[in-house]
ZANU-564070 format. One line per 2 residues: number of its first residue (from 1); their letters; for each residue x, y, z of N, C-alpha, C, O, CB. Coordinates in nm, 3 decimals. Atoms other than C-alpha are relative to their C-alpha. Glycine has a CB too. Layout:
<atoms>
NUM) A) X/Y/Z/X/Y/Z/X/Y/Z/X/Y/Z/X/Y/Z  ...
</atoms>
This chain:
<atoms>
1) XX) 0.085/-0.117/0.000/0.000/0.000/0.000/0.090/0.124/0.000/0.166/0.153/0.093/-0.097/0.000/0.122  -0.120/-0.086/-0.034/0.194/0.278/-0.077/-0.095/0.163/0.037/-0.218/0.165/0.041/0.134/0.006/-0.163
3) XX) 0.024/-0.137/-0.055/0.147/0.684/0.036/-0.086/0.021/-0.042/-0.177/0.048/0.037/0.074/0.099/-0.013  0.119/-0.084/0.047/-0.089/0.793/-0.203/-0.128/-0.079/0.027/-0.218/0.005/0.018/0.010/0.037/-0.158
5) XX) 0.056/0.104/-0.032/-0.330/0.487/-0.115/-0.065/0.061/0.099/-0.176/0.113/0.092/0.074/-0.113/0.023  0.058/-0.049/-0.076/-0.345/0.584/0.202/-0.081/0.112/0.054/-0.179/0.118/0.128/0.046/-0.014/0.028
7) XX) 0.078/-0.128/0.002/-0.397/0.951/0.165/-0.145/0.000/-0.050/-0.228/0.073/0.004/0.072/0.093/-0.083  0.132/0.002/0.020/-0.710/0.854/-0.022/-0.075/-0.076/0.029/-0.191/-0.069/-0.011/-0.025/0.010/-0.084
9) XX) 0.092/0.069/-0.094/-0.832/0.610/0.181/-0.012/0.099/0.126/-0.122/0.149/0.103/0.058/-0.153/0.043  0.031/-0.140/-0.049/-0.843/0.890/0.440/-0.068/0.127/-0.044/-0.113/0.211/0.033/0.093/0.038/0.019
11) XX) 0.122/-0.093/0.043/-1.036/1.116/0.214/-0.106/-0.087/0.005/-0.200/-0.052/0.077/0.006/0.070/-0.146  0.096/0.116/0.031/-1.247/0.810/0.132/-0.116/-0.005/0.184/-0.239/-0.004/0.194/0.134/-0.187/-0.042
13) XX) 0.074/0.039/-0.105/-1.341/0.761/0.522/-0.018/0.151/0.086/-0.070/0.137/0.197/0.080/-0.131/0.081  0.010/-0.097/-0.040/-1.328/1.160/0.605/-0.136/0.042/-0.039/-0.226/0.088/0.031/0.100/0.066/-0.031
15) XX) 0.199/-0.023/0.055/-1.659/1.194/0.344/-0.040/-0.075/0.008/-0.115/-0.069/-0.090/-0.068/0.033/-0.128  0.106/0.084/-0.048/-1.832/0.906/0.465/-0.027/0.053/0.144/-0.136/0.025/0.192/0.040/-0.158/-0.004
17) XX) 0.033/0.020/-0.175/-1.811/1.008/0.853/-0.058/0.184/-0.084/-0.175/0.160/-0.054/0.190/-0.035/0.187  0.074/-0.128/0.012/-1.947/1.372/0.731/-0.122/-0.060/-0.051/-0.215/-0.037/0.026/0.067/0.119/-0.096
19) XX) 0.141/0.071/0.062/-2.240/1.184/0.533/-0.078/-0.086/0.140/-0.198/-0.105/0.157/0.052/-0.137/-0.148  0.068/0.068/-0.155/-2.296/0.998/0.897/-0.047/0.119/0.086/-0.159/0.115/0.137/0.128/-0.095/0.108
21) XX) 0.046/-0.097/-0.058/-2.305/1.326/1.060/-0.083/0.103/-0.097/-0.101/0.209/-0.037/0.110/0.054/0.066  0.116/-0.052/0.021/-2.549/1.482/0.837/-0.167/-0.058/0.016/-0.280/-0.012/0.004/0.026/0.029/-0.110
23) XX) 0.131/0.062/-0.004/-2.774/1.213/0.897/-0.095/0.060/0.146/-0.048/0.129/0.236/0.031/-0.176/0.001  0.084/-0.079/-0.131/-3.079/1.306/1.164/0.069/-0.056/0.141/0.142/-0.152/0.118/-0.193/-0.047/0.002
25) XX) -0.102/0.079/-0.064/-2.915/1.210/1.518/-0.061/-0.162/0.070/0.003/-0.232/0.149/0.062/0.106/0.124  0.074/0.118/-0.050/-3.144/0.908/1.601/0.103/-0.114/-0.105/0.163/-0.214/-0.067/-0.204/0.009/-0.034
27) XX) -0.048/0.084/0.099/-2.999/0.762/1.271/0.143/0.000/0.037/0.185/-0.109/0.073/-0.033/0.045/-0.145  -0.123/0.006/-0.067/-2.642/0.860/1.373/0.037/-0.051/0.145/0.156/-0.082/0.152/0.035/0.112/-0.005
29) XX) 0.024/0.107/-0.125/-2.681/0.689/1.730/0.030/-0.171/-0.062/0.111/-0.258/-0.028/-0.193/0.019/0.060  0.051/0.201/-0.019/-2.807/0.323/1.587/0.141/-0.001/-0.118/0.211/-0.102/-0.114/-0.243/-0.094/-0.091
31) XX) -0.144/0.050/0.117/-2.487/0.371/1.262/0.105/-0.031/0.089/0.172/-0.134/0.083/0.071/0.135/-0.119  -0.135/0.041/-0.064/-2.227/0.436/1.539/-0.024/-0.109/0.078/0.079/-0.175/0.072/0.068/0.105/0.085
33) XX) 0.063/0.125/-0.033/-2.408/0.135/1.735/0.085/-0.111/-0.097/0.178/-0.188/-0.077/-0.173/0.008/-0.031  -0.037/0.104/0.135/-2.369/-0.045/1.391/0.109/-0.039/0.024/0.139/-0.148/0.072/0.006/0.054/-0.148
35) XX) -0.139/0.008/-0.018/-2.014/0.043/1.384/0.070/-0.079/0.047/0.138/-0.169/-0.003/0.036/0.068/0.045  -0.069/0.061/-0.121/-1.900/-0.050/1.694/-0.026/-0.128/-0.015/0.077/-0.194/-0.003/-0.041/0.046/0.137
37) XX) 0.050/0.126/-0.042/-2.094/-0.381/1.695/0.143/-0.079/-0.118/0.222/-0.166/-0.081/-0.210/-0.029/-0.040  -0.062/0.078/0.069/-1.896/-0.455/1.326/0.108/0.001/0.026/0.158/-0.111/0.032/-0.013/0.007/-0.102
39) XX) -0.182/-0.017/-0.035/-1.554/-0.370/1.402/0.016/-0.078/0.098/0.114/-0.150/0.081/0.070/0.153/0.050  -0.003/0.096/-0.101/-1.618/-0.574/1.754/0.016/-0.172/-0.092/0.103/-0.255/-0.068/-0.161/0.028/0.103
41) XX) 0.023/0.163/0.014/-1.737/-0.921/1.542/0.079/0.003/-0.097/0.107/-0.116/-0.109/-0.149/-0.075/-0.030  -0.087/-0.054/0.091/-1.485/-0.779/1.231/-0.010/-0.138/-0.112/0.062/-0.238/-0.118/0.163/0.044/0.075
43) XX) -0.022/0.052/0.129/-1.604/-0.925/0.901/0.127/0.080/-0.063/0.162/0.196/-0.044/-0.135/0.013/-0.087  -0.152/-0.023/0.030/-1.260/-0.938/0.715/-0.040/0.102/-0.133/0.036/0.187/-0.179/0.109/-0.167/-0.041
45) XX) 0.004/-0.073/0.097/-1.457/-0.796/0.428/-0.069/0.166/0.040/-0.093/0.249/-0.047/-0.076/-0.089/-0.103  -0.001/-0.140/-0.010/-1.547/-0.471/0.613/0.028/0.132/-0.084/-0.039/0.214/-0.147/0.061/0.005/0.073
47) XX) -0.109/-0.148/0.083/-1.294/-0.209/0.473/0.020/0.001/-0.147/0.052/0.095/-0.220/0.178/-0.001/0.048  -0.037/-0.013/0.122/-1.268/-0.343/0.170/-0.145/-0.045/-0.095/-0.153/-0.100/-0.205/0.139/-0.091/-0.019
49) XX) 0.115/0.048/0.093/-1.621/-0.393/0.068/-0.064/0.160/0.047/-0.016/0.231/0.136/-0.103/-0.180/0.046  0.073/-0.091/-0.025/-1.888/-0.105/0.049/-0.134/0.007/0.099/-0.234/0.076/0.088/-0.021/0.024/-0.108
51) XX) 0.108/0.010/-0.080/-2.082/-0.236/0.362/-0.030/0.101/0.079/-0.144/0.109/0.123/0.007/-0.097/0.068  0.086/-0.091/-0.065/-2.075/0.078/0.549/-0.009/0.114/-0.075/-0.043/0.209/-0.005/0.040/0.031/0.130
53) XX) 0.032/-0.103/0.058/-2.099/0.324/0.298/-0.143/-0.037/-0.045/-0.218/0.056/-0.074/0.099/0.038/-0.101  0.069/0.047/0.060/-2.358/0.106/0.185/-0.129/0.003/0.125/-0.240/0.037/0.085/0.065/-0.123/-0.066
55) XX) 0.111/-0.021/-0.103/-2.585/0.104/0.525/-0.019/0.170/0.022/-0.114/0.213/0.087/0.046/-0.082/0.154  0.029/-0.118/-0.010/-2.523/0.487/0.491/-0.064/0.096/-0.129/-0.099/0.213/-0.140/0.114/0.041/0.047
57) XX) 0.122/-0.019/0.127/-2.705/0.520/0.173/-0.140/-0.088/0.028/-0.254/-0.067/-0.014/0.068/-0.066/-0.164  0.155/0.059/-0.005/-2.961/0.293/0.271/-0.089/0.081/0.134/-0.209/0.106/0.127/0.008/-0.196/0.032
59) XX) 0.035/-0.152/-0.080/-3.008/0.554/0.594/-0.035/0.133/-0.077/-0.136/0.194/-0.042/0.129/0.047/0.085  0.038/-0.111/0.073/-3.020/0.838/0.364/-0.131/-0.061/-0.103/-0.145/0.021/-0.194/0.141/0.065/-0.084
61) XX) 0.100/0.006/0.070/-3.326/0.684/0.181/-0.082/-0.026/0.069/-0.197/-0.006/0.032/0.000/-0.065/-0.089  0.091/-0.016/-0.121/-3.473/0.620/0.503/-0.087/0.152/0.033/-0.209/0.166/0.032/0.100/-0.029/0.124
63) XX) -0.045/-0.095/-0.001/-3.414/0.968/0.564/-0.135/0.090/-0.096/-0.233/0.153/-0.057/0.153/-0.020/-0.045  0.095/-0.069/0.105/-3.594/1.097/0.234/-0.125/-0.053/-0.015/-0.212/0.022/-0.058/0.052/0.000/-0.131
65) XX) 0.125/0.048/-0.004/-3.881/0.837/0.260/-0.105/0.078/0.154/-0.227/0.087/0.168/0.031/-0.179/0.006  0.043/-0.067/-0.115/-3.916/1.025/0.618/-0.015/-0.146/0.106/-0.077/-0.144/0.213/-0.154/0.102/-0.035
67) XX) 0.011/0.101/-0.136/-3.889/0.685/0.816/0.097/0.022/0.112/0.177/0.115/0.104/0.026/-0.154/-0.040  -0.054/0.000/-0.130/-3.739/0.640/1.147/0.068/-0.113/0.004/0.027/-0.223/-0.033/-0.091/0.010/0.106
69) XX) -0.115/0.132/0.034/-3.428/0.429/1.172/-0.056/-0.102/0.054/-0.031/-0.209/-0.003/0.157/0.005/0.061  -0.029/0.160/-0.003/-3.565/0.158/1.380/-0.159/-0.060/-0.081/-0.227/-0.150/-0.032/0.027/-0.071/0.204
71) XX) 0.090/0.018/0.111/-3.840/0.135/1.090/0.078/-0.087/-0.089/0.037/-0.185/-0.151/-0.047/0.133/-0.069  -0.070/0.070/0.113/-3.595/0.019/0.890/0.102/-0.123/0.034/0.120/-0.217/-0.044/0.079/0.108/-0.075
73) XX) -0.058/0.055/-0.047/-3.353/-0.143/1.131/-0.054/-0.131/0.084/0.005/-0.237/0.102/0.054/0.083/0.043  0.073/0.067/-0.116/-3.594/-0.306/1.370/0.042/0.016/0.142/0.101/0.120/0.169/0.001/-0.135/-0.022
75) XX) -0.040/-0.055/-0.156/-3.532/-0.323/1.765/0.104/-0.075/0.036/0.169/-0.058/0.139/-0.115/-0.014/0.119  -0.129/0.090/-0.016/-3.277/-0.579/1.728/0.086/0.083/-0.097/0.044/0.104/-0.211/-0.017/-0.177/-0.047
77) XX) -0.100/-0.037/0.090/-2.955/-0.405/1.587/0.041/-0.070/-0.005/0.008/-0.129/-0.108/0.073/0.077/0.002  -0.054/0.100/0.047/-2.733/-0.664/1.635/-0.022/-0.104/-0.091/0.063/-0.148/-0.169/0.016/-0.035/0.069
79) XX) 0.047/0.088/0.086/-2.954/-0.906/1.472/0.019/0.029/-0.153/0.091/-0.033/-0.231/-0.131/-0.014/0.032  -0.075/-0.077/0.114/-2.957/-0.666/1.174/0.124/-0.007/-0.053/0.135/-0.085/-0.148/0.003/0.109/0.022
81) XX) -0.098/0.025/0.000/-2.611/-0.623/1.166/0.059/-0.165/-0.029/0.135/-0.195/-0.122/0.020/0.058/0.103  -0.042/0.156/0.045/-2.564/-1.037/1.192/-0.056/-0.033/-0.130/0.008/-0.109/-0.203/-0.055/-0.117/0.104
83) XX) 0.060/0.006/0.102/-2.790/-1.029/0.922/0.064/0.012/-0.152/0.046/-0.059/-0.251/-0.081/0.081/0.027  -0.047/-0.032/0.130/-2.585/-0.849/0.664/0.067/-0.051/-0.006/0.068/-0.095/-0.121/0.030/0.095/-0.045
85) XX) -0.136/0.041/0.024/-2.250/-1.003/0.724/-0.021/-0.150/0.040/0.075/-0.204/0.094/0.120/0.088/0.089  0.000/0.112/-0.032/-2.424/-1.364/0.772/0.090/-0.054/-0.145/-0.027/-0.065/-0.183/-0.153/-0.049/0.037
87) XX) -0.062/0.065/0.130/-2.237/-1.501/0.452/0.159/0.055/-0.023/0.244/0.025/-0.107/-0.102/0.045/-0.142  -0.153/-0.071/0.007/-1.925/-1.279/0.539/0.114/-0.074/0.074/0.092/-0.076/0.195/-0.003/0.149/0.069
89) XX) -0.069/0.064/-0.154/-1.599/-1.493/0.722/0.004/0.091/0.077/-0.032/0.201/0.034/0.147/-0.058/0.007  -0.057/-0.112/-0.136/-1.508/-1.299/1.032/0.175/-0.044/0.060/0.246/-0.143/0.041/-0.137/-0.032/0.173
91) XX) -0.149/0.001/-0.068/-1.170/-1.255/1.214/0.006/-0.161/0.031/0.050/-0.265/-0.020/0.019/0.111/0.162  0.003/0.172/-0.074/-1.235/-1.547/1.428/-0.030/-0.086/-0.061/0.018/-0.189/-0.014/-0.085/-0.037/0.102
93) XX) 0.002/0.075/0.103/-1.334/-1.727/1.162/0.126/-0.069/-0.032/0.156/-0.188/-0.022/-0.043/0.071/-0.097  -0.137/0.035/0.056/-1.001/-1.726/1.031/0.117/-0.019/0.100/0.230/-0.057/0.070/0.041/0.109/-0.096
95) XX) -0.011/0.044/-0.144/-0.906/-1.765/1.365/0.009/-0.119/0.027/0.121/-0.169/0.023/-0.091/0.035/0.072  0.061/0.150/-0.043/-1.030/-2.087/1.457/0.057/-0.104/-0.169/0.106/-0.216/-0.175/-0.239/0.017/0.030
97) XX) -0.077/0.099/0.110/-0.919/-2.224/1.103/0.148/-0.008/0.018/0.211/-0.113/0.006/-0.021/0.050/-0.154  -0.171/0.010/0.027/-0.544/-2.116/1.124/0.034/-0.080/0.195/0.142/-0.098/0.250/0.102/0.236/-0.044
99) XX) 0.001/0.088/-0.177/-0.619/-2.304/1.535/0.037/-0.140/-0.089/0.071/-0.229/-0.011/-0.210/-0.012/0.128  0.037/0.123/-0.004/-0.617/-2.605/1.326/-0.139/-0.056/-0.033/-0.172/-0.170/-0.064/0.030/-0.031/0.109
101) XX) 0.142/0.076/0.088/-0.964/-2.637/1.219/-0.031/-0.072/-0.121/-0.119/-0.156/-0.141/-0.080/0.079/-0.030  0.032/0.057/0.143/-0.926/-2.709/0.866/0.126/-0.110/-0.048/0.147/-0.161/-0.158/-0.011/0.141/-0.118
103) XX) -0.080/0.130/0.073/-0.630/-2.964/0.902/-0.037/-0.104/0.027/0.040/-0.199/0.012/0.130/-0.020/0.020  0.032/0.143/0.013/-0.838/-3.232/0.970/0.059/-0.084/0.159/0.001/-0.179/0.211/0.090/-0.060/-0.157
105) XX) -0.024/0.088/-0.158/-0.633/-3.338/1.337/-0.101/0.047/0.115/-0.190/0.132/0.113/0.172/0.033/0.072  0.069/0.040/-0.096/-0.760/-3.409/1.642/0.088/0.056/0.119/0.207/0.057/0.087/-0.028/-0.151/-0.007
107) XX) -0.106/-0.067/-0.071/-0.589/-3.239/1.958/-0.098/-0.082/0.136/-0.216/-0.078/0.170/0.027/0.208/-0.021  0.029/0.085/-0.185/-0.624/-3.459/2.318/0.075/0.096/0.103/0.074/0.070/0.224/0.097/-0.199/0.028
</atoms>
């Protein structure tokens, strides 16, 4: 990854967190919620996929339809959240495989 990479992955995540803070603050509450929850269970494809720019466009149409985030979210966030990244590996995922999960032994 060299210098310039980074510099624009830093613009890249400077205008998404302004697009979070224009949202109404009920909706900005349950995203940083979101956040926190994904970075805690850390699908590997996070950063490099468009999943949270992508829950912050689907907030902004919330937004313009005039709904109320947990209209759209429901009262379970987490569940939500497990929801999107059910088909995603996670850290621990890859975790528990490089433990030895996928060579097939047996550990006494």
């Amino acid at each position: 990854m060299s210098i310039q990479d980074i510099i624009e992955g830093k613009k890249q995540w400077r205008a998404h967190l302004a697009r979070v803070k224009a949202l109404p603050p009920d909706y900005q509450i349950v995203y940083k919620e979101m956040q926190k929850y994904l970075f805690k269970v850390g699908p590997v494809s996070l950063l490099d996929e468009s999943l949270l720019p992508g829950i912050v466009d689907f907030f902004e149409e919330g937004v313009a339809e005039g709904k109320g985030v947990l209209e759209l979210v429901g009262s379970d966030v987490a569940a939500f959240c497990d929801d999107l990244i059910k088909d995603s590996p996670t850290y621990a995922d890859a975790y528990q495989e490089s433990m030895g999960g996928g060579s097939g032994t047996t550990r006494k």
